[in-house]
Structures are given as structure tokens and as C-alpha cells.
N, C-alpha and C positions, 0 to 999 in steps of 0.2 A: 504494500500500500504506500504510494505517494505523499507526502504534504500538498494540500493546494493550497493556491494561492490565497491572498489574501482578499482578493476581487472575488475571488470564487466563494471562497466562505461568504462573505458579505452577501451577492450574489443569491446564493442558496436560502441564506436566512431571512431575505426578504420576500424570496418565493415561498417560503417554509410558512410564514406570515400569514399570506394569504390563501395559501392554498394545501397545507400540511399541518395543520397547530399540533398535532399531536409529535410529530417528528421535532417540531419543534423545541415545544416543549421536554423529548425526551434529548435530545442535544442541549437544552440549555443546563439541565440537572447535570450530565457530566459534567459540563464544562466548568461549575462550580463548585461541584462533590468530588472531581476525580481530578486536579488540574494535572497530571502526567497522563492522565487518557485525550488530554483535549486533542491534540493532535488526529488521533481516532474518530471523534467524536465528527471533527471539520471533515476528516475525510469523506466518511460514513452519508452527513449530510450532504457532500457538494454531489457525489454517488447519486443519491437520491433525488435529487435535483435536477441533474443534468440526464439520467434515466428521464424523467418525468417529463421534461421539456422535449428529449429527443425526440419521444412517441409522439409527444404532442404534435409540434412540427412536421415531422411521419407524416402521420396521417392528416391532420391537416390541407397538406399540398403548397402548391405556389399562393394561393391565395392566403392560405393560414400566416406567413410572415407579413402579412400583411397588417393581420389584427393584431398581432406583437407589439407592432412598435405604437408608442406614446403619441395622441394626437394634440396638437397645437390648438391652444387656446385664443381666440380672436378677439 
């Protein structure tokens, strides 16, 4: 298992936010109960994140990066 980055964590845990609380939340208990798993912990969730989005995008298609990105407020 790799370290990620620190964009990736970040990344993950704002995805995790909205669309995982439970992962979340079980990544934020280590990270404060175990601090030599944390490492683990970032991996575990950028994993699950980056799984998550793959599929999404997947299956999705060309159109689905579409609804991704952030729209401009006028």
C-alpha cells in the first residue's frame, strides 16, 4: 500500500462528506485513536474514493464529466 497524497486525502474526504459519512466517519476514529494507522487509514479512504468515482464516470459516459464539474454562478 502506497501513501497518497495529500490532495488525495483531502480529495477523498470531501467526497466521503457527501456521499460516504459512514466511511467517513470510520476514517476519522482512526485517525484520532490510532495516529500510527493514519497513514492506513488515508490510504484505505483515497481507495474508496477513487473506486467510487471510477465507476461512476464508467458508467456515466462522455456526458457524465460533464455533470462533475462545478457550475459558474452568474
Amino acid at each position: 500500500m502506497t501513501h497518497p497524497t495529500p490532495d488525495d486525502v483531502h480529495s477523498a474526504v470531501h467526497w466521503a462528506l457527501s456521499h460516504d459519512l459512514a466511511a467517513l466517519l470510520a476514517y476519522r476514529q482512526v485517525g484520532h485513536l490510532d495516529r500510527s494507522a493514519r497513514w492506513q487509514a488515508d490510504a484505505a479512504l483515497v481507495a474508496r474514493w477513487q473506486d467510487a468515482t471510477r465507476t461512476g464516470l464508467r458508467d456515466a459516459g462522455p456526458r457524465g464529466l460533464v455533470a462533475e464539474l462545478p457550475r459558474a454562478h452568474c
